[in-house]
CHARMM internal coordinates of N, CA and C (Angstrom, degrees):
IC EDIT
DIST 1 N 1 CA 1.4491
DIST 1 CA 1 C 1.5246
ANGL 1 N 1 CA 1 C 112.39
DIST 1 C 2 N 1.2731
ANGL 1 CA 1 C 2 N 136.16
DIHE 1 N 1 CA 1 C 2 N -10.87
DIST 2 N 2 CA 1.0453
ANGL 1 C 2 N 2 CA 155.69
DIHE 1 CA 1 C 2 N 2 CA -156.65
DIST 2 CA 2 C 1.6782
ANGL 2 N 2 CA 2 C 102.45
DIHE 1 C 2 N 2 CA 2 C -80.44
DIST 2 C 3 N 1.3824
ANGL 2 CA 2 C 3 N 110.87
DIHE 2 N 2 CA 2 C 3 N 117.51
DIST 3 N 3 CA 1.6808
ANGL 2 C 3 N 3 CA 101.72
DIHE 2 CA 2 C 3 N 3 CA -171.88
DIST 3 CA 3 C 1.6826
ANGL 3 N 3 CA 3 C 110.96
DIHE 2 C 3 N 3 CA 3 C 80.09
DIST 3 C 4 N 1.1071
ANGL 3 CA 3 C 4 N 114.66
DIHE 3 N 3 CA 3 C 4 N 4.16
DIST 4 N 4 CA 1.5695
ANGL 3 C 4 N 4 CA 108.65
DIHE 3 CA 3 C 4 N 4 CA 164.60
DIST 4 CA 4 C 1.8480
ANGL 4 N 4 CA 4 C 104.59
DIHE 3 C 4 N 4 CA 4 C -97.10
DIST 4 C 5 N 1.2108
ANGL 4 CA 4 C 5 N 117.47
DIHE 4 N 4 CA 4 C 5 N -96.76
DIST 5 N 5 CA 1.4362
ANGL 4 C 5 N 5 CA 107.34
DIHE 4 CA 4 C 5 N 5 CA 152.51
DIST 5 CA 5 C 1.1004
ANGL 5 N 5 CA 5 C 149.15
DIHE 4 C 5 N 5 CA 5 C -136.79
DIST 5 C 6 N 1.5466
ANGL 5 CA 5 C 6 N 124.81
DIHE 5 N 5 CA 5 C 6 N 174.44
DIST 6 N 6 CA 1.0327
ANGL 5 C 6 N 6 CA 95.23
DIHE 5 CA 5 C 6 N 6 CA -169.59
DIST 6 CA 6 C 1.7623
ANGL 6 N 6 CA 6 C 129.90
DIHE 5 C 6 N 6 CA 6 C -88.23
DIST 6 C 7 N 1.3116
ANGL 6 CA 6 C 7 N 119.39
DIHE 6 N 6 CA 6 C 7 N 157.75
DIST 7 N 7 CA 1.5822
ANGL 6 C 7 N 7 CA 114.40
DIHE 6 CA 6 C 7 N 7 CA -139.79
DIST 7 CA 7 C 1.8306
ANGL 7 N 7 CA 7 C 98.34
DIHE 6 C 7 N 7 CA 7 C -97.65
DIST 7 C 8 N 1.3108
ANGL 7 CA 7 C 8 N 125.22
DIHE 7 N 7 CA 7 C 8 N 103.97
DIST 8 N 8 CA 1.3533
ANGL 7 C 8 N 8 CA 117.59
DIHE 7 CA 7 C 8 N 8 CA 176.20
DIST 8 CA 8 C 1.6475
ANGL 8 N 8 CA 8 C 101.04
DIHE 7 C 8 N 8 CA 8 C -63.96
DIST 8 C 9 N 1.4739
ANGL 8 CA 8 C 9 N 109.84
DIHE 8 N 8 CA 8 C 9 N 138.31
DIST 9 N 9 CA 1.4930
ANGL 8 C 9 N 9 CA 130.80
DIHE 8 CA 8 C 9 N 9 CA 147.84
DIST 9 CA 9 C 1.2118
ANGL 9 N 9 CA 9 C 126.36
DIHE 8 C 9 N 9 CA 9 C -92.39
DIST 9 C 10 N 1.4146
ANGL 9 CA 9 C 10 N 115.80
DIHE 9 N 9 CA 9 C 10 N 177.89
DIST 10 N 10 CA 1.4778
ANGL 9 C 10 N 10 CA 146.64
DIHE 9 CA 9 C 10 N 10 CA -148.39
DIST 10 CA 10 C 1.8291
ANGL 10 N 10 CA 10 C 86.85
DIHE 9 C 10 N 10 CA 10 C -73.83
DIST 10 C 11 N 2.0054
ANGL 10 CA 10 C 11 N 100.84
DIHE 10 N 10 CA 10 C 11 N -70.49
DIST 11 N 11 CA 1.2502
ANGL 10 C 11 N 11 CA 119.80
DIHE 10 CA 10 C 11 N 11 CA -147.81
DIST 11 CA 11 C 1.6607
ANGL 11 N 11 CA 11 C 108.04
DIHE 10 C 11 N 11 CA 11 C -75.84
DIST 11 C 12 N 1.5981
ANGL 11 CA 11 C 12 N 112.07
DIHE 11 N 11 CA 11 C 12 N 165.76
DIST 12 N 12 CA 1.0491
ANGL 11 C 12 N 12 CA 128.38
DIHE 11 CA 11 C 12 N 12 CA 174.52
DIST 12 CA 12 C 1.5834
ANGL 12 N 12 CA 12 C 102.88
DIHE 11 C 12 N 12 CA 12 C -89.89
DIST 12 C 13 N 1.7817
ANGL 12 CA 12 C 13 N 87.16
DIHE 12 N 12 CA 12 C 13 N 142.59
DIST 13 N 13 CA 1.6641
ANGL 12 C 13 N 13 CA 89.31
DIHE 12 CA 12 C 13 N 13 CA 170.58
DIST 13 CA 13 C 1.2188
ANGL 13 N 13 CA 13 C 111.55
DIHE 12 C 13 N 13 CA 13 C -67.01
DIST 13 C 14 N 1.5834
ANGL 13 CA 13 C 14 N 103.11
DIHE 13 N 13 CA 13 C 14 N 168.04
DIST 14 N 14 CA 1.7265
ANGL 13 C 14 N 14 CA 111.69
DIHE 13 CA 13 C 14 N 14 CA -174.95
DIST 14 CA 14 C 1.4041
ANGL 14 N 14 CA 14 C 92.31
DIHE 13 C 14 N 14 CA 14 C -167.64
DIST 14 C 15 N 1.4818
ANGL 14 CA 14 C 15 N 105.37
DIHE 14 N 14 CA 14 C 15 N 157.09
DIST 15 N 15 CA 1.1224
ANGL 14 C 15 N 15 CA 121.02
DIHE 14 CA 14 C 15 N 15 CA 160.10
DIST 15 CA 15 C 1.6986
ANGL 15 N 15 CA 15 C 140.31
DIHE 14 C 15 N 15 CA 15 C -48.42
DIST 15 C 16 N 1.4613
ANGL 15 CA 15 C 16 N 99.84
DIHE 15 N 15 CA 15 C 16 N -21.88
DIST 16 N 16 CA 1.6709
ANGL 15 C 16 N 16 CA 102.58
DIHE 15 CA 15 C 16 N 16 CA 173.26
DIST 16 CA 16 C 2.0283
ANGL 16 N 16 CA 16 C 86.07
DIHE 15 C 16 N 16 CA 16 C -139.72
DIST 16 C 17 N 1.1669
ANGL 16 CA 16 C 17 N 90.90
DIHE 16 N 16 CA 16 C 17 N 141.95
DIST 17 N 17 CA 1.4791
ANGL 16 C 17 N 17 CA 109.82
DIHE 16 CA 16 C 17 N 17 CA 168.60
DIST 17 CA 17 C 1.2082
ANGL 17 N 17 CA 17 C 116.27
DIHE 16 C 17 N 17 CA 17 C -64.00
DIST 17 C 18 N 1.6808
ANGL 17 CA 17 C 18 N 127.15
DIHE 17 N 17 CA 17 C 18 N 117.41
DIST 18 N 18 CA 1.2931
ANGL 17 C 18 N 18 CA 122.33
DIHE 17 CA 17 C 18 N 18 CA 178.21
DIST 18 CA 18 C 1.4568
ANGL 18 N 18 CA 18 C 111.79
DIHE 17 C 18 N 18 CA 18 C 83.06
DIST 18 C 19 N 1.2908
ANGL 18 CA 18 C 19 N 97.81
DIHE 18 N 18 CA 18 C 19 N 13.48
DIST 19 N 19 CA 2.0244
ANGL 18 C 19 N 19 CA 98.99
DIHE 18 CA 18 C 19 N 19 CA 171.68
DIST 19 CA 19 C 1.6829
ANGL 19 N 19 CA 19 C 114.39
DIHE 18 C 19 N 19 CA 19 C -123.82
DIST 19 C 20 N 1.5882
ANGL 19 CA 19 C 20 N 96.93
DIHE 19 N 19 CA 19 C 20 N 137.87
DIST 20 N 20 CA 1.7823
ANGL 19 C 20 N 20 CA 89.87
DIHE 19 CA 19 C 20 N 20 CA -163.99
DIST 20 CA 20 C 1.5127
ANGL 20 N 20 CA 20 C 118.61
DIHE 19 C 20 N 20 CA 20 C -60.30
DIST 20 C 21 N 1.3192
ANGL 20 CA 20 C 21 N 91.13
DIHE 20 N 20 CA 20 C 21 N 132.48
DIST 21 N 21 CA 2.0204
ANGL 20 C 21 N 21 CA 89.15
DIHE 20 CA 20 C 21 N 21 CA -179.06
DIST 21 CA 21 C 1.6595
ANGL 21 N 21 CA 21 C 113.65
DIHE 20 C 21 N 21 CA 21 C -70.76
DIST 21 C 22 N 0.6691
ANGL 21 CA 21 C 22 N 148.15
DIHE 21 N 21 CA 21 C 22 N 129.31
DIST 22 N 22 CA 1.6421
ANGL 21 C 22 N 22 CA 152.47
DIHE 21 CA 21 C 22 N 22 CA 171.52
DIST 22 CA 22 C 1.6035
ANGL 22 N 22 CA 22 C 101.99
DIHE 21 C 22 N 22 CA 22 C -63.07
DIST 22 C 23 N 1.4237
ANGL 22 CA 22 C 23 N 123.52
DIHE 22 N 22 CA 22 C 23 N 126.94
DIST 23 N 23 CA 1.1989
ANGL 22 C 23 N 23 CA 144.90
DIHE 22 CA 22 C 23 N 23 CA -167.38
DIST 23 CA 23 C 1.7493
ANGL 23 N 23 CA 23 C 100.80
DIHE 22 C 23 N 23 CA 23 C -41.89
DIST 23 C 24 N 1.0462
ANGL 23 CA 23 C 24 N 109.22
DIHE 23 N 23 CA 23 C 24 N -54.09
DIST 24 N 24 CA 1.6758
ANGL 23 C 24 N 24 CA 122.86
DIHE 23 CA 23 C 24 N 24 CA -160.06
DIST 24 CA 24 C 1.8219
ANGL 24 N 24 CA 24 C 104.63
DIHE 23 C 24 N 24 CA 24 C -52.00
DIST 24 C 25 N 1.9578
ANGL 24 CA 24 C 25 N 103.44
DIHE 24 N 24 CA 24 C 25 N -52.79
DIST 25 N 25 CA 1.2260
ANGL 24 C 25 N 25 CA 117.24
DIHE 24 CA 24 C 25 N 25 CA 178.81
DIST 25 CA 25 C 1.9485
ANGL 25 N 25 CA 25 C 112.01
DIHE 24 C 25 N 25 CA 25 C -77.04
DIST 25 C 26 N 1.2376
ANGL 25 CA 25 C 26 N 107.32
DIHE 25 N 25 CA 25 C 26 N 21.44
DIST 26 N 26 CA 1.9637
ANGL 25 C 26 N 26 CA 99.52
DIHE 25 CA 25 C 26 N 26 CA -174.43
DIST 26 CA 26 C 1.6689
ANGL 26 N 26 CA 26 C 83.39
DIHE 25 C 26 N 26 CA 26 C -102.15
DIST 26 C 27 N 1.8931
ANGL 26 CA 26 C 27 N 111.44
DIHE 26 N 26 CA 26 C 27 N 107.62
DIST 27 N 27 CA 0.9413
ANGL 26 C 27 N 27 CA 148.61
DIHE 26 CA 26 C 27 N 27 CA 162.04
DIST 27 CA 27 C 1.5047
ANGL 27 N 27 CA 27 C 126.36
DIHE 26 C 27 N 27 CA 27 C -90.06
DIST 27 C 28 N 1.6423
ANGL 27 CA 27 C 28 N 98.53
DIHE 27 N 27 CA 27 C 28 N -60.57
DIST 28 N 28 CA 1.3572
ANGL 27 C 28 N 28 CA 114.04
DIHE 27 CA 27 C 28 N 28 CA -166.52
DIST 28 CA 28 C 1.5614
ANGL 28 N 28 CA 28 C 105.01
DIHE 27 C 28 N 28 CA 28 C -123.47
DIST 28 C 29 N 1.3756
ANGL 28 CA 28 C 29 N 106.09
DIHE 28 N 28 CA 28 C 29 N 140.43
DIST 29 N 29 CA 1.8946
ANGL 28 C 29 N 29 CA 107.32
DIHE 28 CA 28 C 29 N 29 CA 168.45
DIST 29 CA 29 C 1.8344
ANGL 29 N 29 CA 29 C 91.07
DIHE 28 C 29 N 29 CA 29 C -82.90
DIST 29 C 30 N 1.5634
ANGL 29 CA 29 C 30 N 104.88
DIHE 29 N 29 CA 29 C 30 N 168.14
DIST 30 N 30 CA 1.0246
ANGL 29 C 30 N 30 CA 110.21
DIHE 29 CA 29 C 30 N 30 CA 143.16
DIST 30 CA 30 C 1.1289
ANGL 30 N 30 CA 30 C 139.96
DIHE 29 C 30 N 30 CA 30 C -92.27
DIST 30 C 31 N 1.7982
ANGL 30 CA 30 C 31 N 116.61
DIHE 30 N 30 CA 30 C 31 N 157.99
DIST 31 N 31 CA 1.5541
ANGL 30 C 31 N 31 CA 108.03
DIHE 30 CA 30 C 31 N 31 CA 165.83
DIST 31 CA 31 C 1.3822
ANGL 31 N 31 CA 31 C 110.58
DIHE 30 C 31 N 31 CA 31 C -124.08
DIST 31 C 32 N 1.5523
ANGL 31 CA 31 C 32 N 125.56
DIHE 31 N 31 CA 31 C 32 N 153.33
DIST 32 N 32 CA 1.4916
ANGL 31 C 32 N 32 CA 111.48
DIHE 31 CA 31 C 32 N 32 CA 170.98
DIST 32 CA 32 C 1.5815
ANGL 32 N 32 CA 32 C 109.18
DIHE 31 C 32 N 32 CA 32 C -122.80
DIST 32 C 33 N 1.0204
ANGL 32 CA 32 C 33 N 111.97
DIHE 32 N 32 CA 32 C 33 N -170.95
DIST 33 N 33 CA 1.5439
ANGL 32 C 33 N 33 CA 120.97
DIHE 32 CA 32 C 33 N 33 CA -168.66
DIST 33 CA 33 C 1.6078
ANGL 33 N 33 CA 33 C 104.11
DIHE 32 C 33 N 33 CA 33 C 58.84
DIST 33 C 34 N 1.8707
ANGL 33 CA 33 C 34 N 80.85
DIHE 33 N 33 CA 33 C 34 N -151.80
DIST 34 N 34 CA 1.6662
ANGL 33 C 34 N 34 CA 86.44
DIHE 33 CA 33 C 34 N 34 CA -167.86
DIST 34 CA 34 C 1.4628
ANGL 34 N 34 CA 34 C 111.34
DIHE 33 C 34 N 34 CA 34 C -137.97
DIST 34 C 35 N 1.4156
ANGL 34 CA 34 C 35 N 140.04
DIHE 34 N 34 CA 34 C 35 N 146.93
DIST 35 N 35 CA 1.1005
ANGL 34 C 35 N 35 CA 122.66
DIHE 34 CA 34 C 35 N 35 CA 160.92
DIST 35 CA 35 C 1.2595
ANGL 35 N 35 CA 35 C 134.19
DIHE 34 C 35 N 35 CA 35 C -98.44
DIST 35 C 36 N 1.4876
ANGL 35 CA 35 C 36 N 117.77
DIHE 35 N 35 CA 35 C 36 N -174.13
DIST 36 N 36 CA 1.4953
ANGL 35 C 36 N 36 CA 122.53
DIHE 35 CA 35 C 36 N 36 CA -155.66
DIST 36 CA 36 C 1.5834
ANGL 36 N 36 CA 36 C 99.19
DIHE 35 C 36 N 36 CA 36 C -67.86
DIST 36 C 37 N 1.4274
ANGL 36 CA 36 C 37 N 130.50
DIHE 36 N 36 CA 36 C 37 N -10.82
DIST 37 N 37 CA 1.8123
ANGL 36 C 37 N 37 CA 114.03
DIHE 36 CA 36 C 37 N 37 CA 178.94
DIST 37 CA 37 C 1.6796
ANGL 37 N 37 CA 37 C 91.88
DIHE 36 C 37 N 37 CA 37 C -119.98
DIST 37 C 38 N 1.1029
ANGL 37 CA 37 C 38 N 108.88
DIHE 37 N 37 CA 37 C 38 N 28.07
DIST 38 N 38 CA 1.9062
ANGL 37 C 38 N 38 CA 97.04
DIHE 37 CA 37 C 38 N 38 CA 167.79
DIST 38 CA 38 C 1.5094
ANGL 38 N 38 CA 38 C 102.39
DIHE 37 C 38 N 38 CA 38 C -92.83
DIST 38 C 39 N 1.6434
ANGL 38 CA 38 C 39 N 88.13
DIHE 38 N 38 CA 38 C 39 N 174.15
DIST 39 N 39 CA 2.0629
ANGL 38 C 39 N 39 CA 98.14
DIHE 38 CA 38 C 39 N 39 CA 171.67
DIST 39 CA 39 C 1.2726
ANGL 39 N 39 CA 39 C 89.48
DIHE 38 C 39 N 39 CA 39 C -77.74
DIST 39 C 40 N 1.8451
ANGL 39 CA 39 C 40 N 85.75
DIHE 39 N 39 CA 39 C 40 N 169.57
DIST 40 N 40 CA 1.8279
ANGL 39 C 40 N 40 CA 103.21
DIHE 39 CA 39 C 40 N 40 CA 170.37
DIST 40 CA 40 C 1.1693
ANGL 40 N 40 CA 40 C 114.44
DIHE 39 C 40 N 40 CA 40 C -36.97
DIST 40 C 41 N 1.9270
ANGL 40 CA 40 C 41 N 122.59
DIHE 40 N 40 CA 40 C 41 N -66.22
DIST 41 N 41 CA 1.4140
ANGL 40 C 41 N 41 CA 161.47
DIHE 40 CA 40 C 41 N 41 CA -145.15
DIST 41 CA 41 C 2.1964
ANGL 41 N 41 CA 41 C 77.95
DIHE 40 C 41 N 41 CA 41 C -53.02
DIST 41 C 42 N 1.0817
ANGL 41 CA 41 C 42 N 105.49
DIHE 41 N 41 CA 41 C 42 N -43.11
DIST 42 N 42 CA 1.7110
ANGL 41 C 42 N 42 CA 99.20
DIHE 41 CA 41 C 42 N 42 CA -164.62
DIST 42 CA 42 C 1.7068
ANGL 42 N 42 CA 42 C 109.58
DIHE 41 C 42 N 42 CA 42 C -108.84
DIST 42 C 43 N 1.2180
ANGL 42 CA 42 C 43 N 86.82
DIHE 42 N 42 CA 42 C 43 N 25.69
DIST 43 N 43 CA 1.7923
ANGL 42 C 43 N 43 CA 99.25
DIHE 42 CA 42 C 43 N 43 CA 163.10
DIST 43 CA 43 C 1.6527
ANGL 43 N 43 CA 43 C 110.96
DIHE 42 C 43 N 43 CA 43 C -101.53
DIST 43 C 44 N 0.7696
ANGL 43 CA 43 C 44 N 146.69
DIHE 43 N 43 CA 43 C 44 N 39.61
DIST 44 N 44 CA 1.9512
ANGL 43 C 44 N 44 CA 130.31
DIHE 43 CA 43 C 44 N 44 CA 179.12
DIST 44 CA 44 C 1.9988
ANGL 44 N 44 CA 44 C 88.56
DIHE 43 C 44 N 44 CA 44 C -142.53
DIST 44 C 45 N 1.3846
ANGL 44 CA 44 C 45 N 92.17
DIHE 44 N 44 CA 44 C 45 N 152.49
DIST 45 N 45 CA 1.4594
ANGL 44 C 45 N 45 CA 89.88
DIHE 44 CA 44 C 45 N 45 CA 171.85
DIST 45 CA 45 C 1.8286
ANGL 45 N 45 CA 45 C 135.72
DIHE 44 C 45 N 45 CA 45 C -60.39
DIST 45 C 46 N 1.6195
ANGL 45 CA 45 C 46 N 97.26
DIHE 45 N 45 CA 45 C 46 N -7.94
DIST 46 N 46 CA 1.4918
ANGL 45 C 46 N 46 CA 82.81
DIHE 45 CA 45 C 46 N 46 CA -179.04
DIST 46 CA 46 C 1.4353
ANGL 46 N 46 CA 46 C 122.66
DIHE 45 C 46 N 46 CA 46 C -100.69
DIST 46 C 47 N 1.5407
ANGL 46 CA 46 C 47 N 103.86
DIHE 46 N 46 CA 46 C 47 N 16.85
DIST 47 N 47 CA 1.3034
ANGL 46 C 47 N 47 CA 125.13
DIHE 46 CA 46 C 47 N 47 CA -175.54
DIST 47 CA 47 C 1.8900
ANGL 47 N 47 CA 47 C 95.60
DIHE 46 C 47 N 47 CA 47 C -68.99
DIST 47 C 48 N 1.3614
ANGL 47 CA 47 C 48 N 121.81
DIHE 47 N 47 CA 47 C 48 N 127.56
DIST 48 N 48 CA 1.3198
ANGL 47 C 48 N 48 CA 122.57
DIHE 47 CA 47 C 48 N 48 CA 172.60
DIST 48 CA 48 C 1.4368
ANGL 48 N 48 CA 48 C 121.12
DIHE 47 C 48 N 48 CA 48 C -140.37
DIST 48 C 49 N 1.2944
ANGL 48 CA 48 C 49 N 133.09
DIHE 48 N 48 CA 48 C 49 N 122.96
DIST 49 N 49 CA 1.3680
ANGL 48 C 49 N 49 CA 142.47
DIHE 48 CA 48 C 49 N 49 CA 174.01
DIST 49 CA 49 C 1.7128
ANGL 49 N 49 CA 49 C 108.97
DIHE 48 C 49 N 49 CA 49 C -145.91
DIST 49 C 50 N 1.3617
ANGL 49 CA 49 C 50 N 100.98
DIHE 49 N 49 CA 49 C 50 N 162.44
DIST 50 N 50 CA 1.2456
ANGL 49 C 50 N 50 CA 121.68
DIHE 49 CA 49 C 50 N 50 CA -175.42
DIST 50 CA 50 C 1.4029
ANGL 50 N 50 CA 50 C 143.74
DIHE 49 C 50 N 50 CA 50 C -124.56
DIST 50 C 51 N 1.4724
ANGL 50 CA 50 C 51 N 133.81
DIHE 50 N 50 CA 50 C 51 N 164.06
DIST 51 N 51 CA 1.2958
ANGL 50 C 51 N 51 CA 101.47
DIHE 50 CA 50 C 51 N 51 CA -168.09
DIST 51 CA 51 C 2.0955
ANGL 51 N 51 CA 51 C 107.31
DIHE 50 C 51 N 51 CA 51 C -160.61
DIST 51 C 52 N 0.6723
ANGL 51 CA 51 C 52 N 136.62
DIHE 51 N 51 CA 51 C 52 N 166.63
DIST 52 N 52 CA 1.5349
ANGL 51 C 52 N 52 CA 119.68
DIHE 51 CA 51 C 52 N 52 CA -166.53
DIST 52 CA 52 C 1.7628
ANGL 52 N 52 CA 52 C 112.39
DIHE 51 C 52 N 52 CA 52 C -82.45
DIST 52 C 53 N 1.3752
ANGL 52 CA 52 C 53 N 126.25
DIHE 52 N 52 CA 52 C 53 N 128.93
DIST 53 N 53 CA 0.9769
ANGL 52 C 53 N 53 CA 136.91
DIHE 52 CA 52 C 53 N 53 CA -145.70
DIST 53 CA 53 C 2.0930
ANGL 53 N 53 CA 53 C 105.12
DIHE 52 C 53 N 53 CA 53 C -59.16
DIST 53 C 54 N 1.0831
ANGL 53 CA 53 C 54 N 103.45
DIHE 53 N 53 CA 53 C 54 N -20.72
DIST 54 N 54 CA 1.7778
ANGL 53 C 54 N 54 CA 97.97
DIHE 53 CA 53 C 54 N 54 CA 170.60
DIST 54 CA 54 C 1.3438
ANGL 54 N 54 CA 54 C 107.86
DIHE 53 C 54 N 54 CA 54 C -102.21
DIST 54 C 55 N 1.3220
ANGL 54 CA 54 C 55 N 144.35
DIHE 54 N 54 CA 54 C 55 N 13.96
DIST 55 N 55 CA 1.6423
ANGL 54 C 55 N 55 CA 146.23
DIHE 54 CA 54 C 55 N 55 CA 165.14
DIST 55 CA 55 C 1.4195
ANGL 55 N 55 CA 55 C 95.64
DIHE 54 C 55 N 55 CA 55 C -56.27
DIST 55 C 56 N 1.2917
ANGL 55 CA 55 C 56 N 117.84
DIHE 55 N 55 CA 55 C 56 N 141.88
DIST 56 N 56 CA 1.0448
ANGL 55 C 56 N 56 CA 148.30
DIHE 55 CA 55 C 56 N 56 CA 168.69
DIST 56 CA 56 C 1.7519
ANGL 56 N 56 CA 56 C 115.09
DIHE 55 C 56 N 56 CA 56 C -100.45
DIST 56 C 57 N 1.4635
ANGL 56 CA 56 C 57 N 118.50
DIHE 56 N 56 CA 56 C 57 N 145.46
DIST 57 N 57 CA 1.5033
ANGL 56 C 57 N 57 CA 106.78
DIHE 56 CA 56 C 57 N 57 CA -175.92
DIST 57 CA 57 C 1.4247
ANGL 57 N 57 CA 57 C 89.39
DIHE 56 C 57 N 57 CA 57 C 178.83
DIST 57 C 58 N 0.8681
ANGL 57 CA 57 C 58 N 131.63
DIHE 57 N 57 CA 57 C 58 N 163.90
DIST 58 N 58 CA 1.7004
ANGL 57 C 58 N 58 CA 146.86
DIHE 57 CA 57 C 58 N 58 CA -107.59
DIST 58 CA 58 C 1.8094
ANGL 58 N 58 CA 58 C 86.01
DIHE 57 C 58 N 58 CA 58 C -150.27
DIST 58 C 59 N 1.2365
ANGL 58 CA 58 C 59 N 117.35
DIHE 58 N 58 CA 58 C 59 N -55.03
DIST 59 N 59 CA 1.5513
ANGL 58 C 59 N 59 CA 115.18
DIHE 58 CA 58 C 59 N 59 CA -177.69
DIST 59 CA 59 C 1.6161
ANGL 59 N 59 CA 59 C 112.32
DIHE 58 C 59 N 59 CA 59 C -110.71
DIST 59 C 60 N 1.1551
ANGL 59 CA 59 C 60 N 105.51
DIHE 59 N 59 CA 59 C 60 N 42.61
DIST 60 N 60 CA 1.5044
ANGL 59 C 60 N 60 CA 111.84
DIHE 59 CA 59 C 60 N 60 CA 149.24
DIST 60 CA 60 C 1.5737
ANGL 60 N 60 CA 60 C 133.90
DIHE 59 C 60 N 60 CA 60 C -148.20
DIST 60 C 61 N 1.3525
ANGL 60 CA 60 C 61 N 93.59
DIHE 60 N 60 CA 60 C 61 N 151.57
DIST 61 N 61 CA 1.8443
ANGL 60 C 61 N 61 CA 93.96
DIHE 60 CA 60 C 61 N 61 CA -170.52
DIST 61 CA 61 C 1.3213
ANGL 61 N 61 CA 61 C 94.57
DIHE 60 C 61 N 61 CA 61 C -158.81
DIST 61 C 62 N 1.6634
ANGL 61 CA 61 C 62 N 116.13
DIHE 61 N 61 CA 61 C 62 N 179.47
DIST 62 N 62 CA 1.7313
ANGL 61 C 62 N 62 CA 117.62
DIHE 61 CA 61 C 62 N 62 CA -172.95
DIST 62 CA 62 C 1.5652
ANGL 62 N 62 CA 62 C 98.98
DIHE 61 C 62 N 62 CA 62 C -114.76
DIST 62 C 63 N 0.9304
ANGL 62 CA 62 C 63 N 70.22
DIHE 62 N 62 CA 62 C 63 N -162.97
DIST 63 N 63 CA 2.0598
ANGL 62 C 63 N 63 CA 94.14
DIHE 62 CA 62 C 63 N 63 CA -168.83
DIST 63 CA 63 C 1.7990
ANGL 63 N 63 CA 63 C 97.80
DIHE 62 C 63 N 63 CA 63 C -123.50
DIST 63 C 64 N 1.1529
ANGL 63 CA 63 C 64 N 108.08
DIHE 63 N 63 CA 63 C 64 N 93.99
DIST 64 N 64 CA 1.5483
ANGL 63 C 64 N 64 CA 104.10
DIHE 63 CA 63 C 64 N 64 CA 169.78
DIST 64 CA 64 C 1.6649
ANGL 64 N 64 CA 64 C 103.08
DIHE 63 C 64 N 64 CA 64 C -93.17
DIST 64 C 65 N 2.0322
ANGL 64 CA 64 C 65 N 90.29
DIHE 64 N 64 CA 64 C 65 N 131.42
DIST 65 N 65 CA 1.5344
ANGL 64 C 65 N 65 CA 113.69
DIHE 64 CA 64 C 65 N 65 CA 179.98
DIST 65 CA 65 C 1.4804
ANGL 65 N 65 CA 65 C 111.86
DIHE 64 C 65 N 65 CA 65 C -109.81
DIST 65 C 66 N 1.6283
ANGL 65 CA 65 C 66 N 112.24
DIHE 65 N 65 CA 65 C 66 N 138.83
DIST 66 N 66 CA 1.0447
ANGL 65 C 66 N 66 CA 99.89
DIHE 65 CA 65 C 66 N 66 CA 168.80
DIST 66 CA 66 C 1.6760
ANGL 66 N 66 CA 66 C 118.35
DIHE 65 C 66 N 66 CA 66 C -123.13
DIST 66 C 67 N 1.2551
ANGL 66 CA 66 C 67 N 109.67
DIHE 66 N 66 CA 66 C 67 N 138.30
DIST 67 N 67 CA 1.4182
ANGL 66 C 67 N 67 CA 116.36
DIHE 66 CA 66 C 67 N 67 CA -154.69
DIST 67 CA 67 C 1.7833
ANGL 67 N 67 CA 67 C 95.74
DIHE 66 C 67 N 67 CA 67 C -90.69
DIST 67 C 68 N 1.6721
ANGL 67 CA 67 C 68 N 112.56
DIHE 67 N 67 CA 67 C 68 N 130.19
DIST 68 N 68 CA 1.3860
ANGL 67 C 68 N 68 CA 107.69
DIHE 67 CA 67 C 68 N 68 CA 164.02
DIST 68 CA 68 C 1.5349
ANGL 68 N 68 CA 68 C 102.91
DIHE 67 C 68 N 68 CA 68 C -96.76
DIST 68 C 69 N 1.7177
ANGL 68 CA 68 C 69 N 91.75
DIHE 68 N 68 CA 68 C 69 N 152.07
DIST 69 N 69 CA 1.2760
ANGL 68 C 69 N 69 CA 110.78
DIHE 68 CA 68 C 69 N 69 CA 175.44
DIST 69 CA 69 C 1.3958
ANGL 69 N 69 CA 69 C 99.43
DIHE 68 C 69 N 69 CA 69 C -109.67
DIST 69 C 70 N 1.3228
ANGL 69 CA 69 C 70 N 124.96
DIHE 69 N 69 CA 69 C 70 N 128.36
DIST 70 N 70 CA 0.9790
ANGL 69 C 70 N 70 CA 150.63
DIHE 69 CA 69 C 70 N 70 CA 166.24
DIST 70 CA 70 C 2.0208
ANGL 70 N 70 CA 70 C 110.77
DIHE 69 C 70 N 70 CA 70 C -47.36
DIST 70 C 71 N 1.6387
ANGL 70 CA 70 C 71 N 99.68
DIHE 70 N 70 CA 70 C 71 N 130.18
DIST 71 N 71 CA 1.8452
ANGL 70 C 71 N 71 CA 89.64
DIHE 70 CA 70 C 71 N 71 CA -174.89
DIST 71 CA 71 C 1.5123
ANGL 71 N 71 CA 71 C 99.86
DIHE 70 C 71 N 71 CA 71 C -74.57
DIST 71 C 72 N 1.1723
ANGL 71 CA 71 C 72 N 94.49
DIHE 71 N 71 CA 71 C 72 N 151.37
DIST 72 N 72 CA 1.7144
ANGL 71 C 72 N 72 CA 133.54
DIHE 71 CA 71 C 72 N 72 CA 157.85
DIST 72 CA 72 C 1.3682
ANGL 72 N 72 CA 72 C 99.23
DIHE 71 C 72 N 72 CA 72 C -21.29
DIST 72 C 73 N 1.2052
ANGL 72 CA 72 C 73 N 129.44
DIHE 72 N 72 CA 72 C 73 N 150.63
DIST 73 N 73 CA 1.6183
ANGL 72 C 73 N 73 CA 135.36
DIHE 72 CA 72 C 73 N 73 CA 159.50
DIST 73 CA 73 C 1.5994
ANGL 73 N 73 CA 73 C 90.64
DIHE 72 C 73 N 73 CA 73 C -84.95
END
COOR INIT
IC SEED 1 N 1 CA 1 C
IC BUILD
């Protein structure tokens, strides 16, 4: 999937990865990977940037998951 696009997330950017953003500073969602008109350097998954949640852009989209629930005993 890497170089197809890039994958919007849940979280707000922040200054340290994996640290809670404070309401005031939630600007930007994140995105990771890379898309089909980026450089190499922003093709691999740990490539991450961000962008304001109604931006529009041509090489990004999400990853819809679907969670199984396990049957009933």
């Amino acid at each position: 999937m890497h170089g197809n696009a890039l994958e919007w997330c849940q979280d707000w950017m922040g200054t340290v990865v994996g640290e809670e953003v404070p309401p005031e500073q939630r600007i930007r969602r994140v995105f990771r990977g890379g898309g089909w008109d980026n450089a190499e350097y922003r093709c691999s998954s740990s490539y991450r940037n961000g962008d304001r949640p109604l931006a529009r852009n041509a090489d990004v989209g999400l990853r819809v998951v679907r969670t199984l629930i396990p049957d009933a005993p």
